[in-house]
N, C-alpha and C positions, 0 to 999 in steps of 0.2 A: 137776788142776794146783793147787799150790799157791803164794799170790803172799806175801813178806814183807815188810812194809814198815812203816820207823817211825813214817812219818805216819797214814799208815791202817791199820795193823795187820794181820794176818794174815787171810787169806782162802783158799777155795776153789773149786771150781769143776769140775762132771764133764760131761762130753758126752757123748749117742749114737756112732755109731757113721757116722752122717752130720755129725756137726759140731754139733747141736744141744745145746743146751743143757738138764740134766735135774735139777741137783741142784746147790744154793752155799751157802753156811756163811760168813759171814762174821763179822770180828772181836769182836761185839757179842752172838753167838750165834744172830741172827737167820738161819733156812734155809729157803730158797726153791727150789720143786718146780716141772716142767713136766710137760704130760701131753700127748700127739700123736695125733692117729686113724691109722686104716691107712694115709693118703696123705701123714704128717709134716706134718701143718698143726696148729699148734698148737690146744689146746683150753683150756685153765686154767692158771694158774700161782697156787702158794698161798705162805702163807709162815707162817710159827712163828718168832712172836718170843720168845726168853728164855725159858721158863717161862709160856707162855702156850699153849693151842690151836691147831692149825693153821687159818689162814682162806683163802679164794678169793677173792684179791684182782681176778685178773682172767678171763673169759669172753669167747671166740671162741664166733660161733654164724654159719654159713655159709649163703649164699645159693641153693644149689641144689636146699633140698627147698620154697621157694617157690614160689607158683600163677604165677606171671609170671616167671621169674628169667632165662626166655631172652629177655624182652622187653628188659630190663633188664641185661645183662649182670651177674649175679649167680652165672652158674654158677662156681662155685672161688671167690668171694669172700667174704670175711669182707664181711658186713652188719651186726653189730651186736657192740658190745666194748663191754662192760662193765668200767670199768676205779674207780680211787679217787675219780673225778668223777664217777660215773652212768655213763651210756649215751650213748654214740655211735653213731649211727644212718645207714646210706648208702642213698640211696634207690635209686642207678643207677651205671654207672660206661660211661664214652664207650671208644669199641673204644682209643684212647691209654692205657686207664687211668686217666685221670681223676674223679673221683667229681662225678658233677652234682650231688648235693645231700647237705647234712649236718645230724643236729637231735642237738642236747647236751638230756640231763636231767641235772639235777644233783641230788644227792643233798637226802632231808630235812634232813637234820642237817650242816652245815658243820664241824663235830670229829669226829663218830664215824668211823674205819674202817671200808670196804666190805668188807663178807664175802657174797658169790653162790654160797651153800651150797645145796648140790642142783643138779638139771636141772630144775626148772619153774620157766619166766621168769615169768607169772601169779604165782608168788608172791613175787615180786621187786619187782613195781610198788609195792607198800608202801612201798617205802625209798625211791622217787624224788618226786620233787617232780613235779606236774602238767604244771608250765609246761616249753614244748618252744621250745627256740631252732635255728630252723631257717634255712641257708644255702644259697642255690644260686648254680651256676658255669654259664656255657657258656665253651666252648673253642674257638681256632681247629684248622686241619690239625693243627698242631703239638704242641695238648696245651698251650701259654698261654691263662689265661685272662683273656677279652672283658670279662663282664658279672659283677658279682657284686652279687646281693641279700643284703643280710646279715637278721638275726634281727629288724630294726625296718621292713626295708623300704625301707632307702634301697639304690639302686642307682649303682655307682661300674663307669666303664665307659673301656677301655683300648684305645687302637689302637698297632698296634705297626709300626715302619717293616720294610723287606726282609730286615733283617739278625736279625731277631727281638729289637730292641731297641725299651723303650717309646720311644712315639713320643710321645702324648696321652693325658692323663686327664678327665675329666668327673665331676661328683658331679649324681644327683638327689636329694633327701628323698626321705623317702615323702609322701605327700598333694601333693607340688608336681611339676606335670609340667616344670618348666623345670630343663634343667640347665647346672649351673655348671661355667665349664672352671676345674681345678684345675692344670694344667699343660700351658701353652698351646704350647708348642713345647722342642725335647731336637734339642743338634748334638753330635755324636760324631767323633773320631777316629781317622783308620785301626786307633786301641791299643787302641780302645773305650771312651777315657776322654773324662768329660763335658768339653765345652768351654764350652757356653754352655744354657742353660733359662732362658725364661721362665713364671713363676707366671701363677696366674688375676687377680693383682690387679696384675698388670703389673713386678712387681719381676723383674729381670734379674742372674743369677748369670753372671759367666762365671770361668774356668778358666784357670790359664798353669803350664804343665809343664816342667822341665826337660830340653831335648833327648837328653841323653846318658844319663839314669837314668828318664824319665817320670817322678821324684818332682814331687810339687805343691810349686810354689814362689810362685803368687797364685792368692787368693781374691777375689773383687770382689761385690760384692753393689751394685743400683745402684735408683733407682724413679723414677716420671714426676718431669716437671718440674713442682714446681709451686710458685705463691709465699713466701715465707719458709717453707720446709721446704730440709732440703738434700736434694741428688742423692745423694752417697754415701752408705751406711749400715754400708757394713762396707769395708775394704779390707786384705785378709791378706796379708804378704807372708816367706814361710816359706827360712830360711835353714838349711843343713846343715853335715857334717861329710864326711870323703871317704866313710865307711861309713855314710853315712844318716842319724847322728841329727841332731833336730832339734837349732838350735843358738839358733836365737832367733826370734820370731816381733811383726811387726811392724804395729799397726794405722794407715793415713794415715788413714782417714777418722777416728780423733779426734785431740783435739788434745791438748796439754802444759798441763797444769792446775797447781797450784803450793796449797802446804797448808802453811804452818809452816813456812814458808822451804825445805820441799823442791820439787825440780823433779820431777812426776811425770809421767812420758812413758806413751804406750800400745804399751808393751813387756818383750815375757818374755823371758828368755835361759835357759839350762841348762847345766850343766856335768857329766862324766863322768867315773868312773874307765877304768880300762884296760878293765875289762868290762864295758865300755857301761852300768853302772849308774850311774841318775842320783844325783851328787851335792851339788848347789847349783842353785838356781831362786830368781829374781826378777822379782818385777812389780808389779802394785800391785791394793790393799785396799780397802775401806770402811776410812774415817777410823775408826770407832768399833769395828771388827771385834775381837770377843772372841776365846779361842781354841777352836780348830777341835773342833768333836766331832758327836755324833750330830744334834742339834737345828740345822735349819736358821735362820742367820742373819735377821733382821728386814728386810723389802726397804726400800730407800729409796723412799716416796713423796711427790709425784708424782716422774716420772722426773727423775734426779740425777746429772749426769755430772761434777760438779766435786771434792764432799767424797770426794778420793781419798789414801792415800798411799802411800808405798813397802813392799814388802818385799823381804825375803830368807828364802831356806831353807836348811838344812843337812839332808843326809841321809847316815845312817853305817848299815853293816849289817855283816853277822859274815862269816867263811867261806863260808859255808851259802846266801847270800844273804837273810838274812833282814833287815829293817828293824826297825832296834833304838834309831834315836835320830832324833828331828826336833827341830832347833832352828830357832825362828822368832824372829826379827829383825823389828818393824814393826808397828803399832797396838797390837800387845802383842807381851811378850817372855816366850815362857816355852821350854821343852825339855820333850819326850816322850819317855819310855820305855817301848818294850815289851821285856817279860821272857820269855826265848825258852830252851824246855825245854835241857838239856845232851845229850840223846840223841834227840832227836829235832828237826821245826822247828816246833814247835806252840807257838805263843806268845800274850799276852796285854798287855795294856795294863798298865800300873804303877799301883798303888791308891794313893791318896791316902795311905796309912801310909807309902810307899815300903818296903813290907817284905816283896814280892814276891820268890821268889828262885827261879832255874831250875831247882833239884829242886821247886819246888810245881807246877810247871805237869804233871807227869804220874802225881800223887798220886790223881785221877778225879774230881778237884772241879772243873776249869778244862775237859776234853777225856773224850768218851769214848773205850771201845778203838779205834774206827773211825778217830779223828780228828774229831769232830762237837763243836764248841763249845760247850759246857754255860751256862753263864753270858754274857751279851752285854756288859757292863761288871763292871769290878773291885768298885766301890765302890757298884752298887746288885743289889738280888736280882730281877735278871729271868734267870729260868731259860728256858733253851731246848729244845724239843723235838722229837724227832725220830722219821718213821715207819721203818719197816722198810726203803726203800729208802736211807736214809739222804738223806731230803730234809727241810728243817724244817718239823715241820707245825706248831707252835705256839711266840708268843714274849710272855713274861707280862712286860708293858710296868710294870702297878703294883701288886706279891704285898700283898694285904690277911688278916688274920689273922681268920675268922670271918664273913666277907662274901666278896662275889663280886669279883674278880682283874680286871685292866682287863688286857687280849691280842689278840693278831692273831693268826689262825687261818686256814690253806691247806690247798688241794687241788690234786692235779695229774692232768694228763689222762695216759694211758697213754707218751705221748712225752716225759714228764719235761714238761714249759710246764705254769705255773699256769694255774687257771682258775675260781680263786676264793681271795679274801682278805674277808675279816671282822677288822674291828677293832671290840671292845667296849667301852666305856669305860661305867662304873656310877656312879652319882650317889645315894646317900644319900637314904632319906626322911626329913621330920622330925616331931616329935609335934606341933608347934602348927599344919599343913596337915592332920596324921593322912592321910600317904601313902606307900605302901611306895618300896622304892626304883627306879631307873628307869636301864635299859639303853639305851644307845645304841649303833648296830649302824650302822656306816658299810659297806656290803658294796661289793665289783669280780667280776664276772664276764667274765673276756676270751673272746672269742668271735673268729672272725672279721670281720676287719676292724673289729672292734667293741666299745670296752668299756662295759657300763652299770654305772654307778655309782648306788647308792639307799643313803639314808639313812632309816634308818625308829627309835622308841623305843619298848618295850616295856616296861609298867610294869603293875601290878593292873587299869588302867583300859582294858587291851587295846595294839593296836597303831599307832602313830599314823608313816604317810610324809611324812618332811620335805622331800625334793628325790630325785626320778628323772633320772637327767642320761646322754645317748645320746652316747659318745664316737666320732664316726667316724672311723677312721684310714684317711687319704688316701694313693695312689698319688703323689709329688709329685717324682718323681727324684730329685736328691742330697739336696733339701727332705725337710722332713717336713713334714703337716699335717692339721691333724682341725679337725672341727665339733665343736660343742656344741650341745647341742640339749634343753633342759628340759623333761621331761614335767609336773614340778613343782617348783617352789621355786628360780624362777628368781630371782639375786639381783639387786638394783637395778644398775643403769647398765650391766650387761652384755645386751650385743644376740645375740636368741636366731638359732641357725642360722648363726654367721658363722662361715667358714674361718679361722681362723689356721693361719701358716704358720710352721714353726721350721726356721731356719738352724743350722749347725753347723760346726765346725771339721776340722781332717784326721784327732782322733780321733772325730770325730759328737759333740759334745758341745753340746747347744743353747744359743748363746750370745745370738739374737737369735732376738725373737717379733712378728712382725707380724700386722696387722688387715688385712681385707678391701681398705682404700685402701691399704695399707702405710706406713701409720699404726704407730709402734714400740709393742707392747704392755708390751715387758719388756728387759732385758740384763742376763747373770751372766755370770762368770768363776770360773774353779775354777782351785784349787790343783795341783798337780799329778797328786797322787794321789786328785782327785775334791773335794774340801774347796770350798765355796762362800767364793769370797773378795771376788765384787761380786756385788749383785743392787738391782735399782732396778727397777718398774714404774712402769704408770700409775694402776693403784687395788688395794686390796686387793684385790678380789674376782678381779680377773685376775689376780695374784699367788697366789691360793691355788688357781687352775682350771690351775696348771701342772703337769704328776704328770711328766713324763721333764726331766731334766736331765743330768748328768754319762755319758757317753758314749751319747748318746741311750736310756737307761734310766730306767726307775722308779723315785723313794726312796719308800721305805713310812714309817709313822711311827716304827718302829723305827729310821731312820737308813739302814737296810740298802739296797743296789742290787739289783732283782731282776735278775740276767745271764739268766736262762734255766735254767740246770741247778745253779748256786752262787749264793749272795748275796754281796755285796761290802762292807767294811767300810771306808770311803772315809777316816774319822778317823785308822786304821792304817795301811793299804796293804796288804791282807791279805784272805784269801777268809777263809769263816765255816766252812766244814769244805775237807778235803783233796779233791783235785782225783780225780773218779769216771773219769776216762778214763787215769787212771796216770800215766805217767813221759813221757807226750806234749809236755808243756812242760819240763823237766827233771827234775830231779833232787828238789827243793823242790816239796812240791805244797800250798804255802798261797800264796805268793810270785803277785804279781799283774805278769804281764805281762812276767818277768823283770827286773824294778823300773826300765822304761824306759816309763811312763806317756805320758811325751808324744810319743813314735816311734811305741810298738804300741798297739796295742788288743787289747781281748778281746767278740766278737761275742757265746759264747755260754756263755760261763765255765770254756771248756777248755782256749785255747791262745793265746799270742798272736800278732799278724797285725799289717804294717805294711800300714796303708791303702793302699789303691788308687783313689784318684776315678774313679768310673765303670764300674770292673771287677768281679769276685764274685772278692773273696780268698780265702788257704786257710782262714781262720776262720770267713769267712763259709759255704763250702760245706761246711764241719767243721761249722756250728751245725744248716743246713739237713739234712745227712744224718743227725746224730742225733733230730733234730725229726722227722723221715719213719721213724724204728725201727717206732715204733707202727703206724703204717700199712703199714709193707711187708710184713707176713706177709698184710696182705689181697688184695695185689695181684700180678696174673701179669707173667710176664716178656711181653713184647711180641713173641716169638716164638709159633711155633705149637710148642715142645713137650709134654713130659705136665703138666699143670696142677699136680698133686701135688708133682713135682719141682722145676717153677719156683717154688711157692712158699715151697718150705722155702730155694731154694738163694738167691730175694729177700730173705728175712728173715734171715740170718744174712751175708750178703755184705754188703746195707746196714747191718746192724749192726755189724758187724766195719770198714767204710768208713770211718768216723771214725779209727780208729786207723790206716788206712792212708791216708789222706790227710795224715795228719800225718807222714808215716814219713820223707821226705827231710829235712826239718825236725829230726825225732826224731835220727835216727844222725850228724846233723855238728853237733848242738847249736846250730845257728843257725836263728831262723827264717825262712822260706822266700824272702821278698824278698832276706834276704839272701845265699842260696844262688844266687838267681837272678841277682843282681849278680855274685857269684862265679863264675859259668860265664861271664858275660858277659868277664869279665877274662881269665879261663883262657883263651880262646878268643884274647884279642888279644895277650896275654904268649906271645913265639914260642920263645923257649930259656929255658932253667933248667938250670942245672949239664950247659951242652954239647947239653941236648937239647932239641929241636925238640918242643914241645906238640902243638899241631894246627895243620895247614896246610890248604893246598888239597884236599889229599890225606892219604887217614886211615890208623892204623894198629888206632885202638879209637874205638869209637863208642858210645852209648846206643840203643838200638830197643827194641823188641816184637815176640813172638810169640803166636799164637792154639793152643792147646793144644786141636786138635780131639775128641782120647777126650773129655778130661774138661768142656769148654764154656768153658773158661777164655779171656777177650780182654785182650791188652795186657800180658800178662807181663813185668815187664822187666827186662832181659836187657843184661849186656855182651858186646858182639859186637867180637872179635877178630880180624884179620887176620893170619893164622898162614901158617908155612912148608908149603912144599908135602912136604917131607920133613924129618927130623930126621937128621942125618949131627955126627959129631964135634962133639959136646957140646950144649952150649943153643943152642935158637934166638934167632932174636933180635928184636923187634919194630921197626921203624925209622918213622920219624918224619919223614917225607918225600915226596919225589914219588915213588910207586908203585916204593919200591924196598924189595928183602927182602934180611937179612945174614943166610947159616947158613953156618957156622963159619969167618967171615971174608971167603967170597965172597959177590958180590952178583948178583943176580937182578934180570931188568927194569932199568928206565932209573933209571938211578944217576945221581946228581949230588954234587959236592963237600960242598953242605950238608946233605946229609942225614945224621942223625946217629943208633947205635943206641941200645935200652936192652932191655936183659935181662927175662925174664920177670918173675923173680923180683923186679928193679927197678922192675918195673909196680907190683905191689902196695904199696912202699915210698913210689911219687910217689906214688899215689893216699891213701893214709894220713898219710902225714906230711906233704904238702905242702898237701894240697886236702882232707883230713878227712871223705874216703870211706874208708872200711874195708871188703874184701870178705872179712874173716874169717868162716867158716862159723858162723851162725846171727846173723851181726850186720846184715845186709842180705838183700832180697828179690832180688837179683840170681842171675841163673842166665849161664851163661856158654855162648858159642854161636860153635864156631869153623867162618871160612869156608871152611876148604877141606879141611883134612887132619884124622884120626885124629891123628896124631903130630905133629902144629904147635903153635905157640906159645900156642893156647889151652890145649890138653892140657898143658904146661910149667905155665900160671899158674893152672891148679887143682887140680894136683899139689902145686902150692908151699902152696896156701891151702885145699888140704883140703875142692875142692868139687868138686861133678860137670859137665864140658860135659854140655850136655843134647841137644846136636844139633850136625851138623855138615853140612855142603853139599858136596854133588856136587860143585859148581863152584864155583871164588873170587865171593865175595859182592860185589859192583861195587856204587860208590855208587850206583848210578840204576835197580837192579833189586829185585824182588821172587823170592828165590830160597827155591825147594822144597828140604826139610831132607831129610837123606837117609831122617832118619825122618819118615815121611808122614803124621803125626801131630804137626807142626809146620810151621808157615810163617814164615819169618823175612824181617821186615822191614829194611831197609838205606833206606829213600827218605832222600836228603837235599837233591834238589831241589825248589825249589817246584811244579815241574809233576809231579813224581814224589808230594809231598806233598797234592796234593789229586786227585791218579787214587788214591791208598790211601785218603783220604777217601768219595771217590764208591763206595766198592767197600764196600757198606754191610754186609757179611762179615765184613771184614777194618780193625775199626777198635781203632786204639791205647787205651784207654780216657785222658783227657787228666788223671788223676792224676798219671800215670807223671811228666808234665813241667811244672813251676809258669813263669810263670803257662798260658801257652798250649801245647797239648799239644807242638806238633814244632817250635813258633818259640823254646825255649829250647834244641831239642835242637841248633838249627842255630846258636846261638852257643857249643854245646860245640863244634862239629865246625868252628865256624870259618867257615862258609858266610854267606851276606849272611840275616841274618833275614827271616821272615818275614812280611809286613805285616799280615795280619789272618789269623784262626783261622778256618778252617769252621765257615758255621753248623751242619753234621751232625755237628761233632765232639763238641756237648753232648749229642746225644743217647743218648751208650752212656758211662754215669760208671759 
């Protein structure tokens, strides 16, 4: 397959004869090879970049020729993967699949490229580093896990209420037997969204939604009483548009401060073009706020909630949706221009010459073939670097001519997640000390649940550790929160071991930091496109121990956001290379979010997602199923069939996941919340142009089929309600109470308002009105008619050039589960609720709940018209 594309440039890509993947070329010239044993489990994957050697970037080595491996369930399992970060190691795996324990080496060298040339691992231990960062899980029935030790030995331990939602968290250290509740109680609503949590230190979130959409419309954040401190500390109150976006966002609990004869209130508003692109935003600054770029702003200390003032923002973009102008209005006034190629959207910031012009940008100074960002700013030389996967492994923060370079330097684990950052920064000796010069190595190792940060300088006189700091990332519900925990180089007036807790907003953006008492450690506000526009602590030292900020992410000292599989460039509004999963978020694959920052977010830097409080949105479980790639060639399917088969057919189905998860999203160009509002309406708008949509009674519905030959669950499928015969001319599909038109006469119980439409008119409403398209190869839709060969199904795929793939004995009735005549198919129809959780309980025959966002059969029931469903099976997450 060959893929073309401006932004990323030309690619390929060959499979097996099962689907696997064997052989890709992509635009940069880098080719990438797989290789499989007899039972299609993979075994190495290499790659040859440009003019370079071929190397063995990654190794599978499987658990069945182990002396214990049936103790352990290790038969069919991949146990150890050697991937750009070392080795990954699983010691067991629970009959669910689960892995009890896991131990990362990391590599000697933090730049060089892994190459696991040859079959003897003994002579591989050279390359790794000694030290073993080892994790363990236990699990309940279900495959959630309970207790988790991470690599230092603190232990964070989770109970979960009936519905399989967290209930409680706890934190132990290691060396202290008493543990801390982290999150002392979590109330949920029938939608599953959070309504109220209380923290370990007593701070109370609660939740207020709007009836009619579930959009969050208050945030409250609230803490004990206690004397001259206030009660409130946050209070949100989130205002929209009829289609969702936000429209202004409103904080009570501060108050109207006043700077220079302005009145500045604690308030943002937004404004939009016709395509929901945000173009105008205001709110308010640091009085002294320079303008926006890579280098975080200076915090106000001690905490400052008065030196504020107003701004305003302009934002103008091209055709293409690219962001090509920011003018800001308010502590300073300047305009931004990025310079955006003329054939393609690969654009750059405007150099201080202003003499940038969109034939330079794809000259191969600014972009390579791929679309990977060569230079990080216009007007200084930090070159950027990138490895074969086209992820960036290296960014030269200060190019010295003759000496050594000051750079940040990564590696990533087999799942695309970093899991190691190195930043250098070099210091000059001089002749009157007579001492060479001296490296400074600030390293991050993320591990589970876990990041350790060490500081150490290497100079002639050896290696000297400045600060070891144990980051534990807590379970906190809609909270975030970590300990800190100094092995050394604890700095003054910070108290070792304390929980802080970070609050967040509707896109997770940590706007408030509290201490153990709920005592405020910090508060920032971002621009919209990420741009720090307040920040005030209580001491430097807490102000510099904050690493997530803008969309509860990382800034590195590059400026950059680590999203997970992109970096983010928060000064622009712009990813740092083209988006790896394609054309899933549109058409633009630099474009962050479809340039509506303060509606959607992006979880994992593929797609955008409008928040859901309390639920797992599509981005969220787009980030999660690509994070699990790496893992699922190791693991069986949870059936009993051939191990071999399940494994090839888990690694390539979770792989492929991601793109199909996005796919309802993908084909109507909207994403998916707002697809799902969109059925909601569909469902209650009863005529359009004479014709009856959906009533009580159906004429087309959305379902599922299980495709017994092939293993295939939850196919989905438009099921049609077709004539029993074809006589004089088209049939006709009717929109009404259980009544059928072929060729003007009526069948079954007819009523005055029932009104027809033609086959051929089906496909027309459905594309032109509602921006489903069933044109063959544009949707995964199969079409499934209930009762005749020669019915109105066979009509609407005759028109649109697809195949029925099954047809029923008998008329499909909403309340049955009816056998396909070919017995290689089961077609589901449930659209009651009791009909919907007996196909649930029938743990055979389950929908996979992709097919239907947000909940598998509670959206389908507001296509079809029917009263929704109030809450989703907990069995129905089990088969995604």
């Amino acid at each position: 397959m060959c893929t073309v594309s401006v932004d990323a440039g030309t690619s390929w890509a060959l499979a097996d004869i099962d689907g696997r993947p064997v052989w890709a070329h992509d635009a940069r010239g880098t080719t990438a090879t797989w290789t499989y044993d007899v039972l299609g489990r993979p075994l190495t994957a290499e790659e040859a970049v440009a003019g370079q050697a071929p190397a063995t970037r990654e190794v599978w080595v499987y658990g069945e020729r182990e002396a214990d491996a049936q103790a352990h369930n290790l038969r069919g399992q991949c146990m150890r993967r050697y991937d750009a970060a070392g080795l990954l190691t699983w010691s067991g795996f629970r009959l669910t699949g689960e892995p009890v324990g896991e131990t990362r080496q990391l590599p000697m060298s933090a730049e060089d490229e892994a190459d696991w040339v040859g079959n003897d691992e003994s002579a591989w231990a050279g390359e790794l580093d000694p030290t073993l960062y080892k994790t363990v899980w236990t699990h309940d029935a279900t495959g959630a896990w309970c207790t988790q030790v991470d690599a230092k030995g603190n232990v964070q331990a989770r109970a979960h209420d009936v519905a399989g939602q967290l209930a409680s968290s706890s934190l132990t250290l290691a060396g202290d037997g008493t543990a801390q509740p982290v999150l002392r109680s979590i109330e949920y609503s029938a939608a599953g969204q959070v309504l109220s949590e209380m923290a370990g230190n007593g701070v109370m979130n609660t939740y207020a939604y709007e009836p009619e959409t579930q959009r969050l419309i208050g945030a409250r954040t609230t803490r004990p009483d206690q004397a001259r401190r206030a009660t409130v500390l946050q209070d949100l109150h989130y205002a929209y548009d009829p289609v969702g976006n936000v429209l202004s966002v409103h904080n009570d609990a501060q108050t109207t401060t006043y700077w220079r004869n302005q009145q500045i209130e604690p308030v943002h508003t937004y404004a939009y073009d016709a395509l929901y692109q945000l173009t105008g935003a205001t709110g308010r600054e640091t009085a002294n706020r320079g303008q926006d770029g890579p280098l975080l702003p200076a915090p106000a200390i001690p905490l400052d909630d008065t030196v504020y003032t107003n701004y305003e923002r302009t934002y103008t973009y091209d055709r293409s949706g690219n962001l090509t102008h920011v003018q800001h209005r308010g502590a300073a006034r300047y305009t931004k221009t990025i310079v955006v190629s003329g054939r393609s959207n690969r654009a750059i910031e405007q150099n201080d010459q202003q003499n940038l012009k969109p034939e330079h940008i794809d000259d191969g100074d600014w972009f390579d073939a791929a679309g990977n960002q060569r230079i990080l700013l216009p007007d200084r030389l930090q070159p950027l670097d990138w490895n074969g996967d086209n992820r960036l492994a290296r960014v030269t923060l200060v190019k010295r001519d003759g000496t050594t370079d000051d750079c940040e330097v990564y590696q990533y684990g087999a799942d695309g997640t970093r899991v190691r950052k190195q930043t250098r920064t070099y210091t000059a000796g001089t002749k009157r000390t007579q001492t060479s010069g001296t490296i400074r190595i600030a390293e991050s190792i993320y591990l589970p649940g876990l990041t350790l940060r060490v500081t150490r300088s290497e100079s002639g006189q050896g290696v000297k550790v400045i600060k070891v700091l144990h980051e534990v990332k807590l379970e906190a519900g809609q909270m975030s929160a970590r300990t800190l925990h100094w092995e050394s180089g604890q700095p003054d007036g910070l108290v070792d071991d304390a929980i802080r807790y970070e609050i967040g907003g509707l896109t997770s953006s940590i706007g408030l930091e509290l201490d153990q008492h709920a005592e405020i450690i910090s508060r920032e506000e971002y621009y919209p496109y990420g741009g720090t526009a307040v920040v005030t602590a209580r001491s430097q030292a807490e102000a510099d121990t904050k690493y997530n900020r803008y969309s509860g992410k990382e800034r590195d000292a590059t400026g950059l956001y680590d999203y997970g599989l992109r970096y983010y460039q928060p000064w622009i509004g712009r990813w740092l290379n083209a988006d790896p999963a394609g054309l899933v978020d549109g058409l633009n694959l630099f474009g962050m979010v479809r340039n509506n920052p303060v509606t959607y977010e992006d979880v994992g830097g593929l797609a955008a997602d409008v928040p859901v409080s309390g639920q797992m949105s599509l981005a969220t479980r787009l980030a999660r199923v690509v994070a699990r790639i790496g893992r699922a060639v190791q693991r069986l399917m949870k059936s009993q069939e051939d191990p071999a088969r399940a494994k090839a057919r888990d690694a390539t189905a979770i792989a492929s996941g991601a793109v199909e998860e996005t796919d309802l999203a993908a084909r109507t160009n909207r994403p998916a919340q707002s697809i799902d509002q969109g059925m909601q309406w569909w469902a209650e708008v009863k005529t359009d142009e004479n014709i009856t949509i959906f009533n009580r009674k159906f004429a087309v519905w959305y379902g599922g089929y299980t495709d017994k030959f092939q293993g295939k669950q939850g196919v989905e499928a438009m099921i049609i309600h077709g004539a029993k015969e074809r006589n004089n001319g088209d049939s006709v599909l009717v929109w009404g109470k259980q009544a059928e038109k072929v060729a003007g006469r009526f069948t079954g119980k007819y009523t005055r308002t029932s009104k027809g439409i033609a086959a051929n008119a089906l496909e027309e409403q459905l594309k032109l009105k509602y921006s489903i398209d069933l044109t063959k190869g544009t949707t995964p839709f199969h079409l499934i008619s209930c009762y005749a060969k020669r019915g109105a199904a066979q009509q609407v795929a005759d028109s649109i050039d697809r195949p029925v793939v099954a047809y029923s004995k008998h008329p499909v009735r909403a309340h049955g589960v009816e056998r396909a005549e070919d017995p290689s198919f089961t077609v589901y129809a449930a659209l009651r609720k009791h009909d919907i959780r007996r196909l649930f309980n029938r743990k055979d025959h389950i929908s996979s709940p992709r097919i239907f966002y947000p909940q598998a059969w509670g959206v389908a029931s507001h296509k079809l018209g029917a009263r929704p469903v109030a809450s989703k099976p907990r069995s129905s997450t089990s088969q995604c």
